[in-house]
C-alpha positions in Angstrom: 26.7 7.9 -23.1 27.6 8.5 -19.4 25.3 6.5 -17.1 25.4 7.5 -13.2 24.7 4.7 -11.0 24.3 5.1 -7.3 24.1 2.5 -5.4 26.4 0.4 -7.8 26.9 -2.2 -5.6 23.5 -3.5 -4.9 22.1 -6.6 -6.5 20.3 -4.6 -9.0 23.4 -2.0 -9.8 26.3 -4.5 -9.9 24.3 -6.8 -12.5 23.9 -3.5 -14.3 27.1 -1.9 -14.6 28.7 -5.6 -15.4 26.5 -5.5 -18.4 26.8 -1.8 -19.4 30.7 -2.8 -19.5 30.1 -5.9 -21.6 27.5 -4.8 -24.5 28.1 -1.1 -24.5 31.7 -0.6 -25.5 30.9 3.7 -25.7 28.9 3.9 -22.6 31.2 5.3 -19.4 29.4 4.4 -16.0 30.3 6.1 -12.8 29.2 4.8 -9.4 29.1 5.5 -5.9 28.3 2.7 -2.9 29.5 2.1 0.6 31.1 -0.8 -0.7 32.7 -2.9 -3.9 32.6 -6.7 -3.1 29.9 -7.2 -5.6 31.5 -5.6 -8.1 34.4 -7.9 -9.1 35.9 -7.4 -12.3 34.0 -4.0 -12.7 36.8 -2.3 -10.9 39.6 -3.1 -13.3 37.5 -1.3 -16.4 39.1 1.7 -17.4 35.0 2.9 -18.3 34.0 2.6 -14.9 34.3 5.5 -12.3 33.8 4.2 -9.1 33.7 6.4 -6.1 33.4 5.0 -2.5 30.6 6.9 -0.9 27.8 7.6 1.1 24.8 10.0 -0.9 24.1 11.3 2.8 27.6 12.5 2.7 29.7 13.1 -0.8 26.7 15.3 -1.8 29.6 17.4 -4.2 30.4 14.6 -5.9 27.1 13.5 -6.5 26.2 16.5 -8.4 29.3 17.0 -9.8 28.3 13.7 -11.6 24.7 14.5 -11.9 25.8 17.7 -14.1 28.6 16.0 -16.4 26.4 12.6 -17.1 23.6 11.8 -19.4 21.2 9.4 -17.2 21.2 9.1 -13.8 20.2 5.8 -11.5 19.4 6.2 -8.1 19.2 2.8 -6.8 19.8 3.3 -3.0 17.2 2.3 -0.7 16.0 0.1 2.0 13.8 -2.3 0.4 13.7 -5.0 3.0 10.5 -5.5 4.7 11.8 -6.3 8.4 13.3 -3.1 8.5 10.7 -0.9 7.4 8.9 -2.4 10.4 12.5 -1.9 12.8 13.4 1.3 11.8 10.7 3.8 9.8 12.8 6.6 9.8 15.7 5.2 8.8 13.5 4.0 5.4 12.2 7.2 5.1 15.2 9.8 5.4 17.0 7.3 2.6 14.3 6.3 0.4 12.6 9.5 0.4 14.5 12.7 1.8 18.0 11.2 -0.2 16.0 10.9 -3.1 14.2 13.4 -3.8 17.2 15.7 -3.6 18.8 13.7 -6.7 15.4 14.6 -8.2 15.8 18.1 -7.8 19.4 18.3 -8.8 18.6 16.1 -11.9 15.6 18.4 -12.5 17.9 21.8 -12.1 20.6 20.4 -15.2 18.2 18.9 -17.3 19.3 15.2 -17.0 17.3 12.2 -17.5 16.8 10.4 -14.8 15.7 6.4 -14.8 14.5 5.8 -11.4 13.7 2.3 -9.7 10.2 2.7 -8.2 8.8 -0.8 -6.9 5.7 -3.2 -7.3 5.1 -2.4 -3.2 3.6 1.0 -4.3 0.4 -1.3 -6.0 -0.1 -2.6 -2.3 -2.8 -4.1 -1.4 -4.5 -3.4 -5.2 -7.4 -6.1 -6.0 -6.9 -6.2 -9.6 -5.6 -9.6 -11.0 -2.7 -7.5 -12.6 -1.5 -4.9 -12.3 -1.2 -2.1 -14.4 1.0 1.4 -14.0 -1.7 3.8 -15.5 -4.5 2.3 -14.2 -4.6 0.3 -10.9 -5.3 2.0 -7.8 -2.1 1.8 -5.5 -4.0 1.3 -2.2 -1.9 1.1 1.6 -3.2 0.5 4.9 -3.3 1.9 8.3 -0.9 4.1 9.9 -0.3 1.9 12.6 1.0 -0.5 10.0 4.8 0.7 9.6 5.6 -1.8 6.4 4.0 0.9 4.8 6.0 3.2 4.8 8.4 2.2 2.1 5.6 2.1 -0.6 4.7 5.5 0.5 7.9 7.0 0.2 8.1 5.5 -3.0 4.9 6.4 -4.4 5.3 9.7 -3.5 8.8 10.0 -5.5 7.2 8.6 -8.4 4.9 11.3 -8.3 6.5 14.1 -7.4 9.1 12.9 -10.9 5.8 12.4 -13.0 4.9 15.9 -11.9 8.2 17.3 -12.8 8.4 15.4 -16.1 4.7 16.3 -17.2 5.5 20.1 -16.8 8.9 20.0 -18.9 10.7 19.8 -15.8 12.5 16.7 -16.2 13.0 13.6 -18.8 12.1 10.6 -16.5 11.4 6.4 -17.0 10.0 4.9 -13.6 10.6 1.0 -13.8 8.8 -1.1 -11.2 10.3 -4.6 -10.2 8.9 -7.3 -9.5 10.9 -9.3 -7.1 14.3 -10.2 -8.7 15.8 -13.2 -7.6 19.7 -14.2 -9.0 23.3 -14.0 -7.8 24.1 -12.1 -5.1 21.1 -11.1 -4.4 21.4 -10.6 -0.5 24.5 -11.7 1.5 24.6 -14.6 4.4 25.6 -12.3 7.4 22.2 -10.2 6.4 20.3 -13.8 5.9 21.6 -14.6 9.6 19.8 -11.5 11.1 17.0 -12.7 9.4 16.6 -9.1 7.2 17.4 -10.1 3.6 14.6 -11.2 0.8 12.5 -13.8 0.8 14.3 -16.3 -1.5 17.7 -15.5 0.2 15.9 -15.9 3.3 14.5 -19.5 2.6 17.8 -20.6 0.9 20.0 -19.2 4.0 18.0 -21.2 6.3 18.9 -24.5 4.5 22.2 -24.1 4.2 22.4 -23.1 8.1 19.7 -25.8 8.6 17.1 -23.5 10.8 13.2 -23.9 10.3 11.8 -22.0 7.3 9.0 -19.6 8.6 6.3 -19.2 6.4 4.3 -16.0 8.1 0.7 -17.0 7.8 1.1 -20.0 6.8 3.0 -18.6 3.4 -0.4 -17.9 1.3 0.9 -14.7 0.0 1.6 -14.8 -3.9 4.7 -13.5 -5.6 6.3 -13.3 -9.0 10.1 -13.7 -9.3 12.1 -12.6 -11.8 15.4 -13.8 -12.8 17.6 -10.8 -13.0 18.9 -11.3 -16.2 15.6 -10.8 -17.7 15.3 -7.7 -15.5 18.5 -6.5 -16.6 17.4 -7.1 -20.7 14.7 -4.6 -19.9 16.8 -2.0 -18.1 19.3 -2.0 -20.9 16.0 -1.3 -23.2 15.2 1.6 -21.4 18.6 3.1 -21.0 18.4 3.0 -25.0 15.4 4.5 -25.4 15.1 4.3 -29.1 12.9 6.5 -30.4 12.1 8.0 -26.7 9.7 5.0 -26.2 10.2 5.2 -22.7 10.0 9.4 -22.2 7.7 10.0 -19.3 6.7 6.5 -18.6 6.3 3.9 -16.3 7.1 0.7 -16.8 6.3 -2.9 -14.8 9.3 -5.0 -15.3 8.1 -9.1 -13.6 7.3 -12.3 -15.1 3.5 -12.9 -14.4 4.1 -16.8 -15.2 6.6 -17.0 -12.4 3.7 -16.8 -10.2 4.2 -18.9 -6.9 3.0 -18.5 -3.4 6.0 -18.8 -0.3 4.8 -22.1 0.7 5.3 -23.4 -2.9 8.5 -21.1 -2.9 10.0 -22.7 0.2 9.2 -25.8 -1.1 10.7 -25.6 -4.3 14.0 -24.3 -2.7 14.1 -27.1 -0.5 13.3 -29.9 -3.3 16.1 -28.3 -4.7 18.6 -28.0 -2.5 18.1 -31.7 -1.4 19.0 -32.5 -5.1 22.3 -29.9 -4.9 25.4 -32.5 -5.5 27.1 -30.6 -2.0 23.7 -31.5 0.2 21.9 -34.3 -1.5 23.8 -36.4 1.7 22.7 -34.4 4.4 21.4 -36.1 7.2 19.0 -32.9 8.3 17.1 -30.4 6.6 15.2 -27.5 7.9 11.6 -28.1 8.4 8.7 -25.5 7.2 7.1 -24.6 9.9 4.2 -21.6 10.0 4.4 -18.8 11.9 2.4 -15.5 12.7 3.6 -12.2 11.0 3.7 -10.2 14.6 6.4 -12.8 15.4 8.2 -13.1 12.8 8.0 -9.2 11.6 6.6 -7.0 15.0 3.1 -5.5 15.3 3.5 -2.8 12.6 3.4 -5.3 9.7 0.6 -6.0 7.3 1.2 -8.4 4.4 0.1 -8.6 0.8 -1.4 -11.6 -1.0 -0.8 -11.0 -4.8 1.0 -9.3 -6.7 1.0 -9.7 -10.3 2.3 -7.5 -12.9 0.6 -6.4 -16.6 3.9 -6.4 -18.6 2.1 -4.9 -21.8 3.3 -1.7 -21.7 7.2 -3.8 -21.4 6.0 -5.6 -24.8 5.1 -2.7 -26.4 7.4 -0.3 -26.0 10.4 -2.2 -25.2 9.8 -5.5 -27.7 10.5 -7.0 -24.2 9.8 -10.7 -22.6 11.3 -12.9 -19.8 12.7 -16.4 -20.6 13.7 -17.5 -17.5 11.5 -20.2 -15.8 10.3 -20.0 -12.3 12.8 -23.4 -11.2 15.3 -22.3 -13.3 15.3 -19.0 -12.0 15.6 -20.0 -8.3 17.9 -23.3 -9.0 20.4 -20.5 -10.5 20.3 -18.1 -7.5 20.3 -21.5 -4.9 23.3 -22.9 -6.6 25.1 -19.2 -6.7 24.6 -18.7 -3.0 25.4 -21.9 -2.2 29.1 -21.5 -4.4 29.8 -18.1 -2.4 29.3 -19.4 0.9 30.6 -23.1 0.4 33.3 -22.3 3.1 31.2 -19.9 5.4 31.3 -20.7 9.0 27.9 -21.2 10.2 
């Protein structure tokens, strides 16, 4: 199988292609990014095609690809929630107008395409958990620009259902919910205070600034370890006995369920214990602080966000293993390895 990854060096595309290349000895993956220094030891596999590239631009190339390859993965986007407050447009014309035209292509030679949608489309939902056929994906006011990402998102996953559920197009939407694990968002984007949450909180301890917990940190979240995230995606590239044809699928661990207080306070417990800072003399303190501070006046948050992962059980014989500590000790102590010689 051919497998088209764009995007290849983000945190979810590099943990993918490194496993593609380990399990799947007659898959061939090529892959486009702006960049390779997740990629590693990637590079020197003779099945991987990578292409240094922007989709904006190498648009040739990209269909070139799209036409000789089996599954496509478009896995570029801005998926940080400072700057779909910063810069609307900029989330939009990537996540939506760059997208969509991969749609169409992969919809004009008949290629299957598995496309990252994300748990931000649920929004605001008030179900307890939720569910991809059933829960009402519900946004707020204009006025509030964090929304835009989920919109744009929510409107590719339905313009692909459309597609697929007229013949159009072979499609599997997965939804993430909040992967945490190696390499997972860089220090220089920690320092401008854009990258995730869990990057975010373990930045600011090793550069010993205050954590900020907007709103005092009552939101809930569930992480995912990556390499349960990745077990699923490898499912769903398979697709054994088309189990995954025209579906979506939520891929999170519901018992990883944590609020950011808890979460900052984990990560600190936790870094006091690390053998390179257990003798530090300071450590950032959690302090609260209001979201138009921290994010601007066009943010509104959301305070749960749990997935139903029966649809993953069923048609993927799918479960995550990886604890909630375990699964943030293991992206802690990887962050803290990269960076042990960073100048901060």
């Amino acid at each position: 199988m051919k497998v088209l990854i764009l995007g290849v060096n983000g945190f979810i595309g590099h943990h993918l292609v490194s496993r593609i290349l380990a399990k799947k000895k007659e898959w061939v993956v090529y892959g486009m990014d702006l960049g390779t220094d997740r990629l590693g030891k990637s590079l020197d596999n003779p099945r991987f095609n990578f292409m240094e590239g922007d989709i904006a631009i190498n648009r040739e190339w990209i269909e070139l690809q799209i036409k000789n390859c089996d599954v496509v993965m478009p896995l570029v986007a801005i998926a940080t929630p400072k700057l779909y407050v910063e810069d609307p447009i900029a989330v939009y014309n990537l996540d939506f107008e760059m997208n969509v035209d991969i749609v169409k292509k992969c919809v004009k030679y008949h290629k299957r395409i598995v496309f990252p949608s994300t748990s931000e489309v649920y929004g605001a939902c008030s179900d307890p958990e939720f569910k991809e056929d059933e829960s009402f994906l519900v946004v707020g006011p204009i006025n509030k620009e964090r929304w835009i990402y989920s919109c744009c998102k929510q409107l590719l996953d339905r313009v692909i259902y459309a597609y697929g559920t007229r013949g159009n197009l072979e499609f599997t939407l997965f939804r993430p919910f909040n992967w945490v694990g190696p390499r997972l968002d860089s220090l220089d984007t920690a320092k401008e205070g854009s990258s995730r949450v869990v990057t975010q909180f373990i930045a600011e301890l090793f550069m010993k600034r205050p954590i900020n917990l907007v709103d005092g940190g009552r939101q809930k979240r569930c992480f995912t370890y990556v390499d349960d995230g990745i077990d699923a995606l490898m499912k769903i590239l398979e697709n054994k006995n088309d189990a995954c044809k025209n579906q979506i699928i939520n891929i999170g661990n519901p018992r990883n369920e944590c609020s950011i207080k808890e979460l900052a306070q984990i990560l600190k417990k936790l870094f006091k214990q690390h053998p390179d800072h257990k003798n530090d003399k300071i450590y950032s303190e959690i302090v609260d602080t209001s979201a138009d501070t921290y994010y601007g006046k066009g943010y509104q948050d959301i305070y749960t966000r749990k997935p139903s992962i029966e649809k993953a059980r069923k048609l993927l014989n799918w479960e995550p293993k990886v604890g909630l500590e375990e699964s943030l000790k293991l992206t802690l102590d990887s962050f803290l390895k990269e960076n042990k010689k960073a100048k901060i």
